[in-house]
PASEBA-1860 file (N, C-alpha, C; in nm, 3 decimals):
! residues 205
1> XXXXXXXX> -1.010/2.042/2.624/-0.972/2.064/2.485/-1.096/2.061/2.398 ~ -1.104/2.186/2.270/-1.213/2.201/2.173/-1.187/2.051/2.076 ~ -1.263/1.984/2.015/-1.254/1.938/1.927/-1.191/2.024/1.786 ~ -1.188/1.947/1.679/-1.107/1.967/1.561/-1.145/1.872/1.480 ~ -1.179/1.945/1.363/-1.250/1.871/1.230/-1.132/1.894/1.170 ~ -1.074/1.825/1.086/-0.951/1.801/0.959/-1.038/1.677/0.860 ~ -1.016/1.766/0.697/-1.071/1.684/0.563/-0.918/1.657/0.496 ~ -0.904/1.588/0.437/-0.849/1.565/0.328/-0.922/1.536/0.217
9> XXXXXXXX> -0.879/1.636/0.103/-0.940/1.636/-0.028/-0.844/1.612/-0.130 ~ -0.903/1.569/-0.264/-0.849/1.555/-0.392/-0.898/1.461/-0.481 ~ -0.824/1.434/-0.540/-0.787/1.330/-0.672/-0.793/1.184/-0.585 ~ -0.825/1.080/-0.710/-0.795/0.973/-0.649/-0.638/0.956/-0.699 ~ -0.573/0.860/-0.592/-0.466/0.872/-0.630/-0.325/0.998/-0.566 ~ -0.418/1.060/-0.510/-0.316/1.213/-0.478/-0.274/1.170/-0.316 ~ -0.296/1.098/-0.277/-0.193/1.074/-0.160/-0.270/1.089/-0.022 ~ -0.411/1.115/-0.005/-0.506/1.114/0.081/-0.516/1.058/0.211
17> XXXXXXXX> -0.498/0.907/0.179/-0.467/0.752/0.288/-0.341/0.815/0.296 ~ -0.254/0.843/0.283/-0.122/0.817/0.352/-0.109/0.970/0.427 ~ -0.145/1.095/0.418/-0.126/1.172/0.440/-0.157/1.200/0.602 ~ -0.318/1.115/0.572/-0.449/1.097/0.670/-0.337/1.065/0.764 ~ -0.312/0.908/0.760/-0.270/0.850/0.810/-0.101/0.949/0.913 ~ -0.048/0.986/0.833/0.087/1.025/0.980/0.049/1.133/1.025 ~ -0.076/1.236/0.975/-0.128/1.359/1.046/-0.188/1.236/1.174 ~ -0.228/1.162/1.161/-0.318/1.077/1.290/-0.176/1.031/1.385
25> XXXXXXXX> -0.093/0.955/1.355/0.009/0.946/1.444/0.099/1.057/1.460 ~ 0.096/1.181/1.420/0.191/1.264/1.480/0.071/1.346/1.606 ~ -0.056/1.333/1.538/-0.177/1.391/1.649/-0.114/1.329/1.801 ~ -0.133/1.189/1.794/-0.162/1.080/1.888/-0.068/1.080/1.965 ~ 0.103/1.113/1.900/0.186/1.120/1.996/0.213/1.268/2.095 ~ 0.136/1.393/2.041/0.045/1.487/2.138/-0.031/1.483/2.212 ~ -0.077/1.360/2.237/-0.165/1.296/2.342/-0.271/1.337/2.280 ~ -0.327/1.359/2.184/-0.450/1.385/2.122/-0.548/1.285/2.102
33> XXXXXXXX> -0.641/1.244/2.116/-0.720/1.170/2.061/-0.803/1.161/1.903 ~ -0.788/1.069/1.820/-0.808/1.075/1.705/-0.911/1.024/1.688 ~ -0.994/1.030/1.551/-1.094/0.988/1.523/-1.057/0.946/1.345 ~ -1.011/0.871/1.318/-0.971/0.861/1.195/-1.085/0.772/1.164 ~ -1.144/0.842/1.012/-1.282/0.805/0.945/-1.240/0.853/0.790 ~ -1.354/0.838/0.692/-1.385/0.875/0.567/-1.485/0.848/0.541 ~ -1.549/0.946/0.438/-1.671/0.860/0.339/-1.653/0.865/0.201 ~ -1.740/0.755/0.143/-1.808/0.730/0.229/-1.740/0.554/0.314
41> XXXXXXXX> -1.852/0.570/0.392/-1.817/0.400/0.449/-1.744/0.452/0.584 ~ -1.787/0.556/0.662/-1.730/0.552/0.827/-1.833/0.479/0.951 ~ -1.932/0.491/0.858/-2.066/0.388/0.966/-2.118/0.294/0.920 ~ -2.147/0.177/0.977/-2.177/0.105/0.939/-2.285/0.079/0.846 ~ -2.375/0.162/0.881/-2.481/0.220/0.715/-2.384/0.244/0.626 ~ -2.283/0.378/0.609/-2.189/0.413/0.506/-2.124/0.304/0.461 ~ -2.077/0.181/0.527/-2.018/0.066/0.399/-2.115/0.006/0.321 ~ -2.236/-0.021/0.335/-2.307/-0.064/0.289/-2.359/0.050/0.172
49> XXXXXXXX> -2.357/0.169/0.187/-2.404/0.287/0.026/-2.230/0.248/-0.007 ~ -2.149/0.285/0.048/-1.994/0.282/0.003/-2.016/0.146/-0.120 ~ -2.043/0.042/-0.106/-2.041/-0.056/-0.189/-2.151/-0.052/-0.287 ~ -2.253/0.063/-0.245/-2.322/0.117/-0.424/-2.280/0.175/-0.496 ~ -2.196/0.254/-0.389/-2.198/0.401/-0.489/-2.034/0.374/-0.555 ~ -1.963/0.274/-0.490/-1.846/0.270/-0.564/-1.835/0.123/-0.603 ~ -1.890/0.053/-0.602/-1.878/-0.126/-0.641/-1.983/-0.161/-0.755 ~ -2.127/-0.071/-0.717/-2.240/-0.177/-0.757/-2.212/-0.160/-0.941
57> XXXXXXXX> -2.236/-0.308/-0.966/-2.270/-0.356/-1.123/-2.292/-0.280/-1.214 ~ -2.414/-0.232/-1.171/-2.536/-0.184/-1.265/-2.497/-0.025/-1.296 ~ -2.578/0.057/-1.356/-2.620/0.174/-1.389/-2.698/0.242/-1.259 ~ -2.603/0.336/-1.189/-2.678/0.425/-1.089/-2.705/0.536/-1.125 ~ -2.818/0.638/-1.166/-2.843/0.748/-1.195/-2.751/0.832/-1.099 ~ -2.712/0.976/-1.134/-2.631/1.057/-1.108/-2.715/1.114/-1.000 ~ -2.790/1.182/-0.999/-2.886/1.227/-0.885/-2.895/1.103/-0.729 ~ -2.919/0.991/-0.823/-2.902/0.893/-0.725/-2.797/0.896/-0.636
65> XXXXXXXX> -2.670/0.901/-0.698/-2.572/0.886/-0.662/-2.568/1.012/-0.569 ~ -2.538/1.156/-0.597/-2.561/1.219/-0.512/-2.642/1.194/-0.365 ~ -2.764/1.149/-0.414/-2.862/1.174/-0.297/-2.815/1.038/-0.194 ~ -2.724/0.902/-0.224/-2.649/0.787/-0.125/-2.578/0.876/-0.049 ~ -2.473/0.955/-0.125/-2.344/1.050/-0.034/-2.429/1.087/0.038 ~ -2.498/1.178/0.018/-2.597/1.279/0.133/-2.626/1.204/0.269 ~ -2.657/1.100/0.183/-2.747/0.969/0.347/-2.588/0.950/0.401 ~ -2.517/0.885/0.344/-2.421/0.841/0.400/-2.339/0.924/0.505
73> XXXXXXXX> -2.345/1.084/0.443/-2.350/1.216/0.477/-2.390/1.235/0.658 ~ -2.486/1.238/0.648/-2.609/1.238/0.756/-2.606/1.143/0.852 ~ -2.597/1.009/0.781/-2.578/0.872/0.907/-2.398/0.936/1.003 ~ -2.283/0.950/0.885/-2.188/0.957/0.968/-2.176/1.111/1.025 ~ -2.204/1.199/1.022/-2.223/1.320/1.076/-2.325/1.342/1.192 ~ -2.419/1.261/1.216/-2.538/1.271/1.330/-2.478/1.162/1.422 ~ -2.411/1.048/1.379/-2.394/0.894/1.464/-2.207/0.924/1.526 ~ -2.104/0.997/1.419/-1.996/0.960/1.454/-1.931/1.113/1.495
81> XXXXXXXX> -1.931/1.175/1.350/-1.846/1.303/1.384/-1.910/1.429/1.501 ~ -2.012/1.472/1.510/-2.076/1.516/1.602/-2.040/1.470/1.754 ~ -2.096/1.381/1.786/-2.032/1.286/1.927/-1.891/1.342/1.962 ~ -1.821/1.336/1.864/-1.611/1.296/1.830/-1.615/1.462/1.868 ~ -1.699/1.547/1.833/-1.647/1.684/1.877/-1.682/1.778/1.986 ~ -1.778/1.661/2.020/-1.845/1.688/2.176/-1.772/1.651/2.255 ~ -1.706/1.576/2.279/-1.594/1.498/2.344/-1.448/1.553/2.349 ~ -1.434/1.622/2.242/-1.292/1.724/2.239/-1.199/1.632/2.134
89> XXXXXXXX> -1.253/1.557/2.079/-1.176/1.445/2.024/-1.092/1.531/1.898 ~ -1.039/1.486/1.818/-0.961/1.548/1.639/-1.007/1.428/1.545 ~ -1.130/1.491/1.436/-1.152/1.433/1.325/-1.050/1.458/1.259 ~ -0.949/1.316/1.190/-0.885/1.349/1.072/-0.994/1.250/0.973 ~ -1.009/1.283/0.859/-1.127/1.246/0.768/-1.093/1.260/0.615 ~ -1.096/1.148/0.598/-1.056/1.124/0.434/-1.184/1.143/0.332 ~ -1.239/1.281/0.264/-1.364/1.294/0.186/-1.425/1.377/0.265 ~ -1.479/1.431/0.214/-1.624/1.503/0.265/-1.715/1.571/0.181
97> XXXXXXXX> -1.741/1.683/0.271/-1.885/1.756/0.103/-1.789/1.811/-0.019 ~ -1.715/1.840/0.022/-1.571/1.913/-0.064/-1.600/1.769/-0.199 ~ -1.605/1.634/-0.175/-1.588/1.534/-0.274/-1.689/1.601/-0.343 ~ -1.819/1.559/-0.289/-1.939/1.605/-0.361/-1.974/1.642/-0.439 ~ -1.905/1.829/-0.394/-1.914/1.959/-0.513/-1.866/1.893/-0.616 ~ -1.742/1.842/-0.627/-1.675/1.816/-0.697/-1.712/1.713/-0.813 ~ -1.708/1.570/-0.724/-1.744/1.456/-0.797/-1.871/1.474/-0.867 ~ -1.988/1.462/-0.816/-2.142/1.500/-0.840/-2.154/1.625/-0.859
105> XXXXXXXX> -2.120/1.740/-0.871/-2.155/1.871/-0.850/-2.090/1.920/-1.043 ~ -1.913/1.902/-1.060/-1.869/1.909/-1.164/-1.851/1.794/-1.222 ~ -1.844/1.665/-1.198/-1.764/1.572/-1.219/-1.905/1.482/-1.297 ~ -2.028/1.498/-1.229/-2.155/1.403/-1.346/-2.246/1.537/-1.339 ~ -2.197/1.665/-1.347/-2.234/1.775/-1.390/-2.410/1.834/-1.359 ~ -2.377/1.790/-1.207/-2.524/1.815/-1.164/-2.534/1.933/-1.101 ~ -2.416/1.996/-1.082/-2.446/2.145/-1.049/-2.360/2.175/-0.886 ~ -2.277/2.248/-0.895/-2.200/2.268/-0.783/-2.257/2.291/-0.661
113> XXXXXXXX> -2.347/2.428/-0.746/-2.471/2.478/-0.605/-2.563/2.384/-0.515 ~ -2.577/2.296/-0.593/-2.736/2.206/-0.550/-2.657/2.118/-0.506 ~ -2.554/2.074/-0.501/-2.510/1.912/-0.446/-2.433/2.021/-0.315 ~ -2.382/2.090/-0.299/-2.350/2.155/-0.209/-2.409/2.178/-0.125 ~ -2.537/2.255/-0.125/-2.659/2.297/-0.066/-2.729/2.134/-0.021 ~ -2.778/2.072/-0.107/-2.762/1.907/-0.066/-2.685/1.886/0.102 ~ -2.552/1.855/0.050/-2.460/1.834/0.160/-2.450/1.899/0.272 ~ -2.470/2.024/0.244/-2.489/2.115/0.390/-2.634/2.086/0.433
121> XXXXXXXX> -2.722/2.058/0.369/-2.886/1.996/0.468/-2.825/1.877/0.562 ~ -2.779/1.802/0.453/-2.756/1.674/0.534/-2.659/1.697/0.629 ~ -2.543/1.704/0.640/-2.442/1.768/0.774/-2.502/1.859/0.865 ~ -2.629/1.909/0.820/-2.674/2.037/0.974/-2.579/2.157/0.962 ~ -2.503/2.161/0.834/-2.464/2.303/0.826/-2.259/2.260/0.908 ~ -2.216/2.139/0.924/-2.109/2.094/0.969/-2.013/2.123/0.872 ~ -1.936/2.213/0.879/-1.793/2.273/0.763/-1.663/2.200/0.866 ~ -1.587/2.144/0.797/-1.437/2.146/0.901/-1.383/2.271/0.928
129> XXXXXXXX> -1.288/2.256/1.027/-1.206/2.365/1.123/-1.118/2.360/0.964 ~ -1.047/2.287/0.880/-0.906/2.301/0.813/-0.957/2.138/0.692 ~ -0.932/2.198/0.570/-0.962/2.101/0.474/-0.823/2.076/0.387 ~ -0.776/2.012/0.372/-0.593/2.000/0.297/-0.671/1.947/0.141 ~ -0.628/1.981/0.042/-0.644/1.959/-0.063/-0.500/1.930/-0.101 ~ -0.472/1.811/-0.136/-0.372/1.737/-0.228/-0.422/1.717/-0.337 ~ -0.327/1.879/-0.420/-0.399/1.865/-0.571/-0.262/1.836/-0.674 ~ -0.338/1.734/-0.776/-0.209/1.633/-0.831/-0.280/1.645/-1.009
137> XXXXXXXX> -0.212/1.692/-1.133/-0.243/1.673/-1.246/-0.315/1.518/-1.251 ~ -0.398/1.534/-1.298/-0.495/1.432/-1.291/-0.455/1.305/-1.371 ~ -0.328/1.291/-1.472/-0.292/1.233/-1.532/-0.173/1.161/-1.441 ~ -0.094/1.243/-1.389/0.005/1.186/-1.313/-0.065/1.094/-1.161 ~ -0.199/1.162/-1.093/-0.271/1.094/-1.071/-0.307/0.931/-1.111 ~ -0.356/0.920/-1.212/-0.402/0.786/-1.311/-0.218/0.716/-1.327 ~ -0.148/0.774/-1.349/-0.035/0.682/-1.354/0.015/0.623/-1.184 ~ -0.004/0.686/-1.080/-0.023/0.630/-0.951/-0.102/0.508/-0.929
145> XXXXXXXX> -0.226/0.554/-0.971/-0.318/0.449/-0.979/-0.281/0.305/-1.018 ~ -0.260/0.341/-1.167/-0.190/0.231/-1.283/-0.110/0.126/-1.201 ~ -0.021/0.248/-1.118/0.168/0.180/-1.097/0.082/0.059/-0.978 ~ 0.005/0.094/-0.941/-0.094/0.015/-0.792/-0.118/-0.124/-0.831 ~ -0.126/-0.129/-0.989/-0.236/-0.248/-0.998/-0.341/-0.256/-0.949 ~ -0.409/-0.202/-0.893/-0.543/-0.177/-0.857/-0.668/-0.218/-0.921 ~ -0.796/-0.252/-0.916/-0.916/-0.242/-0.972/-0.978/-0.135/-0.930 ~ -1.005/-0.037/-1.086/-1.080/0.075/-1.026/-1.201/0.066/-0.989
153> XXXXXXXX> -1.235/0.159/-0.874/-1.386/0.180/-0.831/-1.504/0.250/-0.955 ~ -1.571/0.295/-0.958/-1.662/0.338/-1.002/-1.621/0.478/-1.088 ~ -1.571/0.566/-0.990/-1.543/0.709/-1.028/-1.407/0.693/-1.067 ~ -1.316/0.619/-0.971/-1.204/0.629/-1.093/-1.163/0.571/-1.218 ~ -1.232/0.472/-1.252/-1.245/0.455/-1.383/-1.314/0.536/-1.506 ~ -1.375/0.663/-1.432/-1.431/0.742/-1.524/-1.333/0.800/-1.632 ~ -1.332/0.886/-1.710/-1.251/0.908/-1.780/-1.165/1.021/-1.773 ~ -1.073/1.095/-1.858/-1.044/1.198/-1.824/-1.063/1.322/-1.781
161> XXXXXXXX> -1.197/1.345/-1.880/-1.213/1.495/-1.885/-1.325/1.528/-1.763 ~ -1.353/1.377/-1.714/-1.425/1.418/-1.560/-1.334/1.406/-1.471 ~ -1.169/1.340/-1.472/-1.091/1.419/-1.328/-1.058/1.497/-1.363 ~ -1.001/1.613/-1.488/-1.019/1.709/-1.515/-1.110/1.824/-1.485 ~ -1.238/1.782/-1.450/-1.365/1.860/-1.378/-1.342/1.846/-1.256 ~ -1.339/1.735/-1.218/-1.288/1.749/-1.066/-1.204/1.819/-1.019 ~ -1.081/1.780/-1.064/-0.979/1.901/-1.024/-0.974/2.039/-1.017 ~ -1.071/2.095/-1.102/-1.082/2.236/-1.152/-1.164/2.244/-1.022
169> XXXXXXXX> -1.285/2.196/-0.971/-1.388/2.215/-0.946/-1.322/2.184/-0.771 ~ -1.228/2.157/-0.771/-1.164/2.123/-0.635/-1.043/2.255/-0.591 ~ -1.018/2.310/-0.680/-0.929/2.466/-0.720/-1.064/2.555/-0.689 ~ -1.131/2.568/-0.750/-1.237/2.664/-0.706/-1.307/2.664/-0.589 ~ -1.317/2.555/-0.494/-1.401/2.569/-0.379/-1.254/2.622/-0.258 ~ -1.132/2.595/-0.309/-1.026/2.639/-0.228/-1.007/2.815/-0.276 ~ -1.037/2.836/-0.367/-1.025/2.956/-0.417/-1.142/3.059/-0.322 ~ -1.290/2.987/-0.279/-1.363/3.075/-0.240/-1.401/3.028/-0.103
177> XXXXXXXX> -1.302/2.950/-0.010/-1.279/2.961/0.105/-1.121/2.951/0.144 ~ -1.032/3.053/0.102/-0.888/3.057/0.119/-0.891/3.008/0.292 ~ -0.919/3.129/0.431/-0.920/3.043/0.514/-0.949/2.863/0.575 ~ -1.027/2.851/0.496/-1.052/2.703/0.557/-0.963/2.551/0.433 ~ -0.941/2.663/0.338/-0.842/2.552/0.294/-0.703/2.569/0.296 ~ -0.615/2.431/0.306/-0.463/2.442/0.269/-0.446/2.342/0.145 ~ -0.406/2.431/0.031/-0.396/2.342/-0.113/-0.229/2.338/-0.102 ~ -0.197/2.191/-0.137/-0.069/2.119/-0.101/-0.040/2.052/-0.230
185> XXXXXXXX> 0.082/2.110/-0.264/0.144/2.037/-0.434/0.119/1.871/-0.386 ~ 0.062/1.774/-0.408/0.085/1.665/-0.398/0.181/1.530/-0.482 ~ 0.270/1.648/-0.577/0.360/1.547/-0.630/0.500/1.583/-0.544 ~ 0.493/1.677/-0.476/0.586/1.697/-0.372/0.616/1.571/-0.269 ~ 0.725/1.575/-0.235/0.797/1.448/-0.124/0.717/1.465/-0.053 ~ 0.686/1.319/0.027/0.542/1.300/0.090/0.541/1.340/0.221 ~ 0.740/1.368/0.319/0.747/1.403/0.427/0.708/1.544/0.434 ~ 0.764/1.612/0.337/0.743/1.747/0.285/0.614/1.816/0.311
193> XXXXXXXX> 0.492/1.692/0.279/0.412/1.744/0.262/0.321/1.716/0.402 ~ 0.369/1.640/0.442/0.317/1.590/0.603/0.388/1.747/0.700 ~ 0.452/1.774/0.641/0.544/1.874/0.781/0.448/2.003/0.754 ~ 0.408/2.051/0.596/0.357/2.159/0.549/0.173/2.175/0.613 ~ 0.164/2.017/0.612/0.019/1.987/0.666/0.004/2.020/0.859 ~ 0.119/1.964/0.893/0.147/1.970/1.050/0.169/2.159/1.040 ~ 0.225/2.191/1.000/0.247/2.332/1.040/0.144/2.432/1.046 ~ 0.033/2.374/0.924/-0.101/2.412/0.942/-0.200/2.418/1.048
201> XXXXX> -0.160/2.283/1.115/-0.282/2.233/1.212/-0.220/2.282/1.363 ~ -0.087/2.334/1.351/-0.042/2.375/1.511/-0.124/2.446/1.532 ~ -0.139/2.590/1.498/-0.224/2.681/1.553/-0.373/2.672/1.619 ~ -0.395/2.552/1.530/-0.563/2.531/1.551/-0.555/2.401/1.705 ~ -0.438/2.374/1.695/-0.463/2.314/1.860/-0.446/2.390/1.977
END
């Protein structure tokens, strides 16, 4: 068996972890082998930027911030996912460069092209087989959040009109790779949207 890269993208809040999660146990009961990861924070380098780039205190320059993902990028793409597809294994993967464009690219407005181009140095040019975008009004989003009680991280405490950039900026990279993405209403019933996701990924096994 070929290996298989699967992203999940979006919003915070849009249903990502849970989605991840029963695409991995409906894999597993195919006798598939899974590799369930995210970034950042899938290697053990990545928790350690994971807790800058979304915990730390202080003031991190935006460039900065970009250029942690990238490493974090690079450590789990050379150490984990690579290996996982040599092996025949199925990445399901919560984040990827898709965040990037988005977050850093539209979202602290450093430029879609260059944080992109960024991300593809660091990956070696690594695109997934199938990227699911669970795209959710960014407001109904933040009321998910809310209903959580949660403490926000870093980026989701940003404000509106940057998940507003995000979102847009997460519509457009699905817009100019229709094959490699599946964009999924994410205020839709969540089985709904697990079956629409599974129906996607048959072919590619």
């Amino acid at each position: 068996m070929t290996g298989l890269f699967i992203t999940l993208e979006g919003g915070d809040g849009s249903g990502k972890t849970t989605q991840a999660q029963l695409l991995t146990e409906w894999l597993e009961e195919r006798g598939r082998t899974v590799v369930r990861t995210r970034e950042p924070g899938g290697t053990d380098v990545g928790v350690e930027i994971r807790q800058i780039v979304l915990h730390h205190r202080g003031e991190v320059d935006p460039r900065a911030e970009a250029l942690l993902y990238a490493a974090d990028r690079a450590q789990h793409v050379g150490t984990k996912l690579r290996p996982a597809l040599a092996r025949g294994d199925v990445i399901v993967q919560d984040r990827y460069l898709d965040s990037s464009v988005a977050y850093q690219g539209a979202g602290r407005v450093l430029g879609a092209t260059e944080v992109r181009d960024l991300s593809l140095w660091a990956a070696e040019g690594l695109l997934p087989d199938l990227t699911v975008l669970l795209d959710l009004d960014s407001q109904a989003a933040r009321a998910r959040l809310d209903a959580d009680d949660k403490v926000f991280d870093r980026l989701e405490a940003e404000k509106d009109d940057f998940h507003s950039r995000v979102r847009a900026a997460f519509l457009d990279l699905a817009d100019a790779e229709p094959d490699r993405f599946l964009v999924v209403d994410a205020a839709a019933p969540i089985a709904e949207i697990a079956a629409t996701i599974r129906a996607r990924v048959v072919p590619l096994l």
